[in-house]
N, C-alpha and C positions, 0 to 999 in steps of 0.2 A: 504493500500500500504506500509506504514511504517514498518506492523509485518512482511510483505512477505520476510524480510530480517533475521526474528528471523529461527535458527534451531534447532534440538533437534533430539536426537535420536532415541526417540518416537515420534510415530504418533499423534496427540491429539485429531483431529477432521475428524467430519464429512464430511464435507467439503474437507477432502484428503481420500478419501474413502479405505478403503483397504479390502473391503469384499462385495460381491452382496448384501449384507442388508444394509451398510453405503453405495453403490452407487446407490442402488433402492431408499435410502433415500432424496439422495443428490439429483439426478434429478426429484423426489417429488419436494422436498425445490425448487427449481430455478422455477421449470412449476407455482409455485402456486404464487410465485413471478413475475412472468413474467405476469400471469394473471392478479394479483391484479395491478400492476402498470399499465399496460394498459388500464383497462377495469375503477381503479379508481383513481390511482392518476395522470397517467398523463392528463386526462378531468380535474381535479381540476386545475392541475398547469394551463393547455390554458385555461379555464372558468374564472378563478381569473382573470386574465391578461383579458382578452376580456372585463372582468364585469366592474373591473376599469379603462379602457382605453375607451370603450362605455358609459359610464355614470362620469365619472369624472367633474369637476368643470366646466362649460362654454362649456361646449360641443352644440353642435347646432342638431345634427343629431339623440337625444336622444329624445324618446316623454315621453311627462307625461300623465300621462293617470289615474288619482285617481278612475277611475269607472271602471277601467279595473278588472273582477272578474273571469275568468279561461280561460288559454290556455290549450283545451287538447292536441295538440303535445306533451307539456311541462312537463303534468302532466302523461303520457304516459313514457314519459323516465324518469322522476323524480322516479316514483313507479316500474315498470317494469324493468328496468337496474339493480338496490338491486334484485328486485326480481328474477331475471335470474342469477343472479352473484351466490347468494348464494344457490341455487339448480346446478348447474352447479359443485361448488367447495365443495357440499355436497355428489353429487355422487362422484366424483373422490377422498376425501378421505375417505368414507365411502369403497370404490372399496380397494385402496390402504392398508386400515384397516385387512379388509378381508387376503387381498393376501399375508402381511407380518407379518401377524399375529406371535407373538412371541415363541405361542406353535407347531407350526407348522415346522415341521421336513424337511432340506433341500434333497433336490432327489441328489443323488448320489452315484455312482458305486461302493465306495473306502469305506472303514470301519468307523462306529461314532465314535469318542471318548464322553467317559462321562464321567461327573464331575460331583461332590454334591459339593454346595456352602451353607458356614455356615457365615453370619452374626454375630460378634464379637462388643463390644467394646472395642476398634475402631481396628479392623481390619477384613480380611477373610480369612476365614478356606479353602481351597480346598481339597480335597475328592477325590482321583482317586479308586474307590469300586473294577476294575478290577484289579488294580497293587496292590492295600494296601497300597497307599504310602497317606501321602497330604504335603500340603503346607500352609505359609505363607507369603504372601509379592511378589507371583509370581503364576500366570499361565498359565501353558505348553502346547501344547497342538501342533497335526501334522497341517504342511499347508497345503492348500487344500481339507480338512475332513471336514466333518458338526461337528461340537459341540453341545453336547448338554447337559444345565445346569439343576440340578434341585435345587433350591434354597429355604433358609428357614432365619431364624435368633431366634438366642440365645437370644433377647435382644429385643428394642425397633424396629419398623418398618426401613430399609435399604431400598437404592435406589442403584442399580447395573448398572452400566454404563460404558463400554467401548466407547469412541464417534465413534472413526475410523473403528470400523466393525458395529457400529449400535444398535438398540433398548437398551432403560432402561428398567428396570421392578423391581417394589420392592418388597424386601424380608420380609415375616410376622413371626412372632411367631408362630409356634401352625399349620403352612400353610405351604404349596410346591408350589412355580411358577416354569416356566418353560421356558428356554432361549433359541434359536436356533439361531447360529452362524458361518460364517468362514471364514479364510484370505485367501487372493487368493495368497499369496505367504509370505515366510518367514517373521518376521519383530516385531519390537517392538511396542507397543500400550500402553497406559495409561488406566488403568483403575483406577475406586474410585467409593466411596460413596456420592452421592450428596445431603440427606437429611441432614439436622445437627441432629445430636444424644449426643450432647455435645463435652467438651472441646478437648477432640482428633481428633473428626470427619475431622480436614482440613488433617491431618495428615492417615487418610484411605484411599490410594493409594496402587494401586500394578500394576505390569510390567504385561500383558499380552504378551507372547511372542508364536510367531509361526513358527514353529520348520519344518527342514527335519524330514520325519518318521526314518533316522536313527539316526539323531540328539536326538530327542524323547526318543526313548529306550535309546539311549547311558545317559540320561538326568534320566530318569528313574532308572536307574542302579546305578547312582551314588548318587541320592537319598537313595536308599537301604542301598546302603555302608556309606553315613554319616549320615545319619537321625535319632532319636533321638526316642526311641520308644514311643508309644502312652499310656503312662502309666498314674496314678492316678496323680503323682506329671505332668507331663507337661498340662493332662486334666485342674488341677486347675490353675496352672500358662494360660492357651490359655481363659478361662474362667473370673479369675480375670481382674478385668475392665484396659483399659493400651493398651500404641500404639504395632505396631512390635517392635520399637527399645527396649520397658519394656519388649517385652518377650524375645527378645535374651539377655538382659542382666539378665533378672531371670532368664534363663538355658544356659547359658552360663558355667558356674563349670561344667553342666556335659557333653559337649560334644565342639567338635570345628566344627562349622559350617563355609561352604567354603564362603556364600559370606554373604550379605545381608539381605538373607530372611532365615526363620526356616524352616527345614524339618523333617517330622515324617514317623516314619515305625509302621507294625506291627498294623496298621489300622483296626478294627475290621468292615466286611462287612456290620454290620448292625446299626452301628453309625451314619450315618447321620439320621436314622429312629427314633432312641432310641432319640435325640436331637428333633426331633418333635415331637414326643411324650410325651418327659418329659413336653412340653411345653404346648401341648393342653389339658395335663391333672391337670394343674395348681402346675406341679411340682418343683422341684427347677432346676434353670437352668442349673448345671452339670447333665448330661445324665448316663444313669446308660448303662456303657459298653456292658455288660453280655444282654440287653434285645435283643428281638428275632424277633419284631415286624418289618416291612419293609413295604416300602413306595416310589413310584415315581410319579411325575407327576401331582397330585391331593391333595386336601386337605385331610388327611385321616379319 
C-alpha cells in the first residue's frame, strides 16, 4: 500500500500489465494465488486456531484417547487435498506453458516488427536487420504490433526481461532464443538484465518504448541522421567490457549523440548471424563483419 504512492515514468511490473503476455500473466499470478490461499493457507490459518483452542490447557470437551491408531476421514483429506491440489495446479500451468509459450508468434493483422538482440557486457545491442539501424540503451518498437526478438549474447549467459509486457528468457552464447511480445498502447517500460554477469550488470537497463507507427519511422529517420556508423572502431568500443555510459563517453569525439542512448547506422544484415557464429565456433568475441552466414530462431 505504501509503494502505490511511488511513480515513474516507466512501467516496471507485471502487475501493471501493458501487453496481452504481462496481462495473460498477471491473471495467471492472482488465479494460482487465489487457489493456493484457499484450498491451503486459509484451512491452516482456521485449523491452527480450532487445534489450539480444542485442545488447549484445561479444556474439558477434549478426549484422550493414546490407543487411538487411524481416522480414515482424516487421513483421506490429509493425503488426497496435496494430492488434488497439485494435479489440478499442474494442469493449469502446464496448459498456460503451452499457450504462452515464448516462441510462439502473436496473430495479428498489422505488420511484425523484428529485432536481433545482442547481449553485451553490460549492456544491449539492438538490431533493427530491416532499417540497418541499432541501438543502445533503448528499444523502439510500433504499438500495437507483435514483436518479435531473436536473441543471443557476446558474452556470459543474459537474462532479458521487460516485466510490464511479460516473459524472461535468457540469452546464450553460440545460441538464438526467441521473444514474442506487445504493448497495447504507447508507453515507456523498463527493461534489464537480471542475471549478474559482474560489476556493471545493476547498471544493464534500457527504456523499452512503444511508439505510434508514425512516431517509429519519424524515430527511425532520425537515427539515420545521427547515428554513428557500424565500423571496426565503434564494433571494439560496443565489445570492450563497460556500461552504456563507457560507451558514449569512448565515442563521444566522434559524433554528438541527441540523448542518452548510442545509435548506429550502416548495420550490416548479417551481423547479428556472424556474432553467433563467431561464438559457436569458439571464436573470439568481435564478429567478423564481412561473414555471410544467417541465422533466426534456432540454434544454428
Amino acid at each position: 500500500m505504501l509503494l502505490s504512492g511511488c511513480n515513474s515514468t516507466e512501467h516496471l511490473s507485471f502487475l501493471n500489465p501493458q501487453g496481452p503476455i504481462a496481462t495473460a500473466q498477471n491473471e495467471h499470478f492472482w488465479l494460482v494465488a487465489t487457489i493456493l490461499f484457499i484450498l491451503i493457507a486459509l484451512p491452516v490459518f482456521v485449523g491452527t486456531v480450532w487445534i489450539v483452542w480444542r485442545y488447549r490447557y484445561g479444556a474439558t470437551k477434549s478426549k484422550y484417547a493414546p490407543r487411538w491408531k487411524i481416522f480414515k476421514p482424516l487421513e483421506y483429506l490429509t493425503w488426497g487435498g496435496p494430492i488434488i491440489i497439485v494435479i489440478f495446479l499442474s494442469v493449469l500451468v502446464w496448459h498456460n506453458t503451452e499457450r504462452y509459450d515464448p516462441y510462439r508468434t502473436l496473430a495479428s493483422h498489422l505488420p511484425t516488427t523484428h529485432v536481433q538482440v545482442i547481449g553485451y557486457d553490460w549492456k544491449w545491442l539492438f538490431i533493427y536487420p530491416e532499417q540497418g539501424i541499432a541501438s543502445v540503451g533503448m528499444l523502439a518498437f510500433p504499438a500495437g504490433q507483435p514483436l518479435t526478438m531473436d536473441l543471443t549474447s557476446a558474452t556470459v549467459m543474459q537474462s532479458f526481461f521487460i516485466p510490464a509486457l511479460g516473459s524472461q528468457i535468457y540469452a546464450m552464447g553460440g545460441m538464438v532464443t526467441q521473444l514474442n511480445l506487445q504493448a497495447d498502447q504507447p508507453g515507456r517500460f523498463l527493461g534489464e538484465n537480471t542475471m549478474y554477469s559482474g560489476d556493471g550488470f545493476s547498471q544493464q537497463k534500457f527504456s523499452a518504448v512503444a511508439m505510434t507507427p508514425a512516431d517509429f519511422d519519424a524515430w527511425v529517420q532520425q537515427v539515420h541522421a545521427a547515428g554513428i556508423p557500424l565500423d571496426t572502431a565503434a564494433l571494439n568500443a560496443i565489445t570492450t567490457q563497460g556500461t552504456k555510459a563507457q560507451l558514449r563517453t569512448a565515442l563521444a569525439p566522434t559524433a554528438s549523440l541527441p540523448d542518452d542512448n548510442v545509435y548506429f547506422i550502416d548495420v550490416k544484415p548479417d551481423f547479428f548471424a556472424s556474432v553467433v557464429m563467431s561464438i559457436k565456433g569458439d571464436a573470439a568475441f568481435a564478429p567478423n563483419i564481412s561473414a555471410s552466414t544467417s541465422t533466426r530462431g534456432k540454434e544454428p
